[in-house]
N, C-alpha and C positions, 0 to 999 in steps of 0.2 A: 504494500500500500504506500509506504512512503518513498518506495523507487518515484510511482507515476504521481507523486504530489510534486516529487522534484523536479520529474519530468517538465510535468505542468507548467512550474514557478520559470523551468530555462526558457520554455518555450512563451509563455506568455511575455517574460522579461527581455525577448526575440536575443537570448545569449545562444550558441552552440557547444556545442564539446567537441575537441578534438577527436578524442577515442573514444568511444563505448563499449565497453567489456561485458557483456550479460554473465552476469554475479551466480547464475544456476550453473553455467558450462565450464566457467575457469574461476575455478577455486582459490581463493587467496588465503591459506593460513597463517601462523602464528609469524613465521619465517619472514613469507609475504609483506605482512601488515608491517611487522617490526622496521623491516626495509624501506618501505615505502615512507613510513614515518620519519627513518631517521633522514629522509634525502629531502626533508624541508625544515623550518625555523619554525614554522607553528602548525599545531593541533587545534584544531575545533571539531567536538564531540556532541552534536545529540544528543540526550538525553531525557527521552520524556519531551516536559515544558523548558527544561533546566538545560541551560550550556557548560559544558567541562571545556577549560583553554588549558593548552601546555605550550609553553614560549620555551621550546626544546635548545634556545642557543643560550638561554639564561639559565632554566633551572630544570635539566633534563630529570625525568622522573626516571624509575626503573625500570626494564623490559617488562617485569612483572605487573606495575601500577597500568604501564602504557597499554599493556595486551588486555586488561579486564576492561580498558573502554573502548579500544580496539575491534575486539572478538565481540561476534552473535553467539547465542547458545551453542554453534555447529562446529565452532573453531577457527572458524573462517572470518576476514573481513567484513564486518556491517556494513550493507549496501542502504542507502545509498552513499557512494563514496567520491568524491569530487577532488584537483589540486587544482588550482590556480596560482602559482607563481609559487610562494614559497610557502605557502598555505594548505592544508587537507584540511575538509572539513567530511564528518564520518556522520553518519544520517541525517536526516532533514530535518528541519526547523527554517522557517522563513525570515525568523531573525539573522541568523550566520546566512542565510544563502541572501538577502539582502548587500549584505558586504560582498557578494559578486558580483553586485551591480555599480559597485562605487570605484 
């Protein structure tokens, strides 16, 4: 559900995405996620209502803190999963995907 609310918000916000990876065919686990994270300067996490930030060039957290907001129940990357510049932000909320419009 919250793949096609992001969907949505790119599409009505007339942004595009480079790549799209459908999240059921190529599996991104623990390894994955951790990688992808470390190769930017900020985190922004979904959560619910609630936003988790990790500013990874100030106050890098642990693999372990990073992977439980990382990870779905399946082990895999929470989709929806988005980078912009030196940015990931890991499910939707239209406040964080807001700041892709800025």
């Amino acid at each position: 559900m919250s793949c096609k609310r992001a969907q949505g918000f790119l599409e009505q916000n007339a942004l595009g995405a480079r790549e799209t990876v459908d999240a059921s065919k190529q599996r991104k686990g623990r390894a994955d996620a951790l990688a992808l994270a470390r190769s930017v300067a900020h985190v922004v996490i979904a959560r619910g209502k609630n936003l988790v930030r990790f500013d990874l060039a100030k106050d890098r957290p642990s693999d372990d803190i990073l992977a439980s907001h990382l990870l779905g129940p399946t082990g895999n990357l929470r989709a929806p999963a988005i980078r912009k510049g030196k940015t990931l932000y890991v499910g939707f909320s239209e406040e964080a995907y807001r700041e892709l419009t800025a």
